[in-house]
C-alpha positions, -999 to +999 in steps of 0.1 A: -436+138-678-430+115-702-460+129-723-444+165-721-413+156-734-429+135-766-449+170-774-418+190-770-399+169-796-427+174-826-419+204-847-451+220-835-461+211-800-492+234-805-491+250-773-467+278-759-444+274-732-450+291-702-425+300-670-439+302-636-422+313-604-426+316-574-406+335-547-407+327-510-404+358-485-400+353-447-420+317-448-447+336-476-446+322-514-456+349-541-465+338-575-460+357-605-455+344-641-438+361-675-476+367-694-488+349-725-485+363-763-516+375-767-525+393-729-509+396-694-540+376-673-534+358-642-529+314-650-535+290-627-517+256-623-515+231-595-492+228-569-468+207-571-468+187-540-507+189-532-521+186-568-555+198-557-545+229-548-546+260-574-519+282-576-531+318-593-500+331-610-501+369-613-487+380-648-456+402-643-428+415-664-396+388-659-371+369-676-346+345-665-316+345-687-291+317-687-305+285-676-284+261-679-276+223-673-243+209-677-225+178-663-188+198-656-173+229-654-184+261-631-216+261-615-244+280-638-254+311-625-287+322-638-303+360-640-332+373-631-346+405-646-381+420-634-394+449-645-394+486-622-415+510-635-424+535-609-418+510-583-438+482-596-417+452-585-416+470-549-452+472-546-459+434-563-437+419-534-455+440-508-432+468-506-404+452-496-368+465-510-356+453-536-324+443-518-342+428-492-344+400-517-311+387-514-311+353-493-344+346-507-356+313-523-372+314-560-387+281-577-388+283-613-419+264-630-420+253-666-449+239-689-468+241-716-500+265-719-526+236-723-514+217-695-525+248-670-555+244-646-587+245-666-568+235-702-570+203-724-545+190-706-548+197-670-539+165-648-530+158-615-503+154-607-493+186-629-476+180-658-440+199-658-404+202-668-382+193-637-388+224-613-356+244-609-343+259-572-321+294-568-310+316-539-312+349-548-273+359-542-269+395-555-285+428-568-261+432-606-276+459-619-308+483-614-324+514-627-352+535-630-363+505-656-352+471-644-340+454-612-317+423-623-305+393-598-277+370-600-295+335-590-273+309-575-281+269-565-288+261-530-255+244-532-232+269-545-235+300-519-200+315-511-187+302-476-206+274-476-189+239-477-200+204-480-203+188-454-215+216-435-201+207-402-162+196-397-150+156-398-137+142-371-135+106-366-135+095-332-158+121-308-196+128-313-202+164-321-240+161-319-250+180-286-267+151-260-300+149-260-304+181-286-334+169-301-355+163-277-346+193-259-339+216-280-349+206-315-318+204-329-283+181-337-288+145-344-290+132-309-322+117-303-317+106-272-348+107-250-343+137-224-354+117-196-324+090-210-359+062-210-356+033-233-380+008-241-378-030-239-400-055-255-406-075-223-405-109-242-444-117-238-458-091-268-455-062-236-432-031-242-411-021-206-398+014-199-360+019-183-339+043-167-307+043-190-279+070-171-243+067-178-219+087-168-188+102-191-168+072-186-200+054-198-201+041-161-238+030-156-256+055-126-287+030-107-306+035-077-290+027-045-298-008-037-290-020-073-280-060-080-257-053-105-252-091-116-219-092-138-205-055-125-181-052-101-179-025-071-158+007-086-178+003-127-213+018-116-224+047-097-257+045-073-282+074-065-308+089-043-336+100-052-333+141-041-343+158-008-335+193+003-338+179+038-303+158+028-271+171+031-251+159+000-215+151-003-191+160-035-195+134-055-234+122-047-258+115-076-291+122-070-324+120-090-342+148-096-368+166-118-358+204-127-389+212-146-371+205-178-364+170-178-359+143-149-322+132-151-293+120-124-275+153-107-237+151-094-227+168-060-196+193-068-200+210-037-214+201-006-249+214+005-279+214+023-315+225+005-302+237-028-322+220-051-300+205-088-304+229-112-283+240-149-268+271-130-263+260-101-228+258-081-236+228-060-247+202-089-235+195-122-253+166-146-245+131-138-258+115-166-232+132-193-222+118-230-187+106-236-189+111-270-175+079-279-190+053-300-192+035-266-213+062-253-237+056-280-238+020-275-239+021-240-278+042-240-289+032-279-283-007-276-294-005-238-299-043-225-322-051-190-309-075-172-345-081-164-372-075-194-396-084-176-401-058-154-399-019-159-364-001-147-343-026-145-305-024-139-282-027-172-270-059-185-231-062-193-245-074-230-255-047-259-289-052-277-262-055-309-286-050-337-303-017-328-290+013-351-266+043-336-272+077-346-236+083-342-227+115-348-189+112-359-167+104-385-157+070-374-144+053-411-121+088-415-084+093-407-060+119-400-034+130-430-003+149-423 
């Protein structure tokens, strides 16, 4: 880079410049660039972030108009014009309407002829200008001639807002367990609510870490709970459909989903735990609080030595929480 911008700076850099772009549709990147003085051939350059990859640039009639960079003021939106002769730009991007574009993400690639693939100076990594990123945000104009787009930054979409999600200070809004589920939200709470524990001896054990809404720890029957008192924990079974169940019964089960603790809201007989069903509801549920999070993220066995052991009243203090609020904000009136 810093070898591109000493050539730039000389009256004659001895080489043209040359604009690249490329323009992703539905998860596929087409590559077209704006021809060279003297023919319209196809160019290569590498990709940016696997340098040993060629690009092939097909040469195609488009300008950008409007780049800019500035430090204040309004946003700088950019336009795109490509050429529509009998349909050409239609048929380049595979027949796809030109309105269909809209949405769409276009990368805008800037050097200088010599330092293309198979030039003087061809390196690796590339040698470039500072790649630019647009959103295609609106057809302004098109004839029988031109289509032309209004290019926007990622950033500066109408009816989007930064953050993206609203602030609130005291409750999670991440959904529990989302990423191991489902793939999404900043929860990455195992599924199975399993932590592990270095045992003390260079061994890693595995626990059982359920907590209900009240962050009330949920153990199987049995349980020494040394330092909790009757009325802080809840015990539970593990599941038989040969049991009959009382409101309010936890019970262990595996749904073919994940294996988690199961509440009794109605009593039954052979109905198995399940998302939809009437009899159960999940026992091991998030609070949302920031004692939620500590209560499963900085998970403490009483016993490290061994796997599943019951909770210890003391945090593991210096493990990280993903927590998913606002906590340093406030409400103004």
């Amino acid at each position: 880079m810093s070898e591109l911008i000493e050539v730039v700076q000389l009256q004659e850099p001895g080489s043209e410049l040359v604009e690249l772009y490329e323009l992703t549709i539905d998860g596929t990147t087409l590559y077209f660039h704006s021809g060279l003085e003297e023919d319209l051939s196809t160019v290569q350059f590498r990709d940016r972030t696997s340098p040993y990859t060629i690009r092939e640039y097909v040469a195609f009639p488009i300008i950008m108009d409007g780049v800019e960079l500035g430090a204040d003021g309004a946003i700088n939106r950019p336009s795109l014009t490509v050429a529509n002769v009998a349909n050409t730009f239609s048929a380049a991007i595979g027949n796809i309407k030109a309105e269909n574009l809209v949405g769409e993400r276009l990368t805008r690639r800037t050097t200088l002829r010599k330092y293309l693939y198979g030039e003087t100076g061809d390196a690796t990594p590339p040698v470039e200008f500072p790649i630019r990123k647009f959103i295609i945000d609106r057809i302004s104009g098109e004839s029988n001639i031109s289509v032309t787009y209004e290019l926007a930054a990622p950033y500066d979409l109408s009816g989007i807002t930064l953050p993206n999600r609203k602030v609130i200070g005291k409750y999670c809004s991440w959904q529990y367990q989302g990423y191991s589920l489902d793939q999404k939200g900043g929860c990455i709470w195992d599924k199975n609510s399993t932590i592990s524990y270095a045992d003390g001896s260079g061994g890693v054990n595995t626990h059982k870490a359920y907590f209900t809404e009240d962050d009330e720890p949920v153990v199987p029957a049995g349980s020494t709970m040394t330092g909790w008192t009757a009325g802080q924990y809840k015990t539970y079974t593990t599941y038989s459909s040969g049991t009959s169940y009382s409101s309010g019964d936890y019970v262990e089960y595996n749904d073919g989903n994940q294996t988690t603790v199961w509440k009794c809201t109605l009593a039954t007989t052979g109905n198995a735990p399940g998302l939809n069903s009437i009899y159960w509801s999940k026992g091991d549920v998030c609070g949302k609080k920031l004692s939620s999070c500590k209560c499963r993220f900085q998970f403490k066995p009483q016993s490290p030595s061994g796997s599943n052991s019951d909770p210890s009243t003391e945090k593991n203090t210096g493990k990280i929480l993903p927590f998913g609020a606002f906590i340093g904000s406030r409400k103004f009136r």
